[in-house]
C-alpha positions, 0 to 999 in steps of 0.5 A: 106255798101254803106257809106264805099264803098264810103268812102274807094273809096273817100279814093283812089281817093283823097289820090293819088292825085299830091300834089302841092308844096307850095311856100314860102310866103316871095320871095328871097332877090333880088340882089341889096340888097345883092350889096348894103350891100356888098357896105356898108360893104367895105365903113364901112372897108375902114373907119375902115382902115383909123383910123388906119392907121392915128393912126399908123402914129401918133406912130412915135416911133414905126414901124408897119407893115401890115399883108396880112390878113388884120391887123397891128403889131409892135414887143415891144420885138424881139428876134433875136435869131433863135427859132422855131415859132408856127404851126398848132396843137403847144399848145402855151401859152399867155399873152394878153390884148385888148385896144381900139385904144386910149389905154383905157384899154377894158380887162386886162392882169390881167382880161385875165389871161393866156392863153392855145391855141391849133393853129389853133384847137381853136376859138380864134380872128381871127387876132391872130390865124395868129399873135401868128404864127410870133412870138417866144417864149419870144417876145412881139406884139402890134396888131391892129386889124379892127373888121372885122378881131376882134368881128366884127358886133357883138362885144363880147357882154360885153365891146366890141362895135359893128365894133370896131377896137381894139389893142392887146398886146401879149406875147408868153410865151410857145410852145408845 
């Protein structure tokens, strides 16, 4: 009778005990690591800008024109003609391919395929989530596109390269 009298007292005494929060093993990563990856991030986008722009000055046969989000455009194919363009919810179809910035074929039209995208709704490269909403149905638009607004640091996983920057034709085909 003693033993759980003892045992049940132990029980209450111990069991109501204040439990010490547990502090984690590894400390937070200090400031100036984060700064100097940001450091290292807009040195790598600022190289990444310069080859392009030093490609796109090398195309003396087209215009190009920089996009507020952070890439480049020239139309192939421009139609004048007043025709709605894509917005937020349209399902559009596409026709595209990816070249690296020499032009070696990454991904074919042929290997793409056509393509079903709901704007704005869909994952998709991020550049031409905003490039498919300037264009109208029947224009053509060389893309060139810094990895950062492309597969980024990871790449695709397949033939797409960890940052590399890659040009991209399309062709908006439909709206619905």
């Amino acid at each position: 009778m003693r033993i759980r009298i003892l045992l049940l007292l132990s029980i209450v005494c111990f069991g109501c005990s204040k439990i010490k929060p547990r502090r984690p093993i590894n400390p937070k990563p200090s400031t100036t690591i984060l700064k100097e990856t940001i450091k290292e991030s807009k040195k790598l986008n600022q190289i990444e800008d310069a080859k392009i722009i030093h490609l796109i000055k090398k195309d003396s046969a087209n215009t190009y024109q920089v996009s507020s989000n952070g890439f480049w455009y020239t139309y192939i194919n421009k139609t004048e003609e007043e025709k709605p363009k894509p917005k937020t919810g349209d399902i559009v179809t596409i026709e595209y391919n990816i070249t690296d910035l020499n032009d070696e074929i990454i991904y074919s039209k042929e290997e793409l395929g056509t393509k079903t995208y709901t704007i704005d709704k869909e994952d998709f490269i991020s550049a031409l989530q905003v490039g498919i909403k300037l264009m109208k149905v029947g224009e053509t638009i060389t893309f060139v596109i810094p990895s950062y607004n492309a597969f980024g640091i990871s790449g695709d996983g397949n033939k797409i390269g960890i940052n590399q920057s890659i040009k991209s034709t399309v062709t908006l085909t439909n709206i619905k």
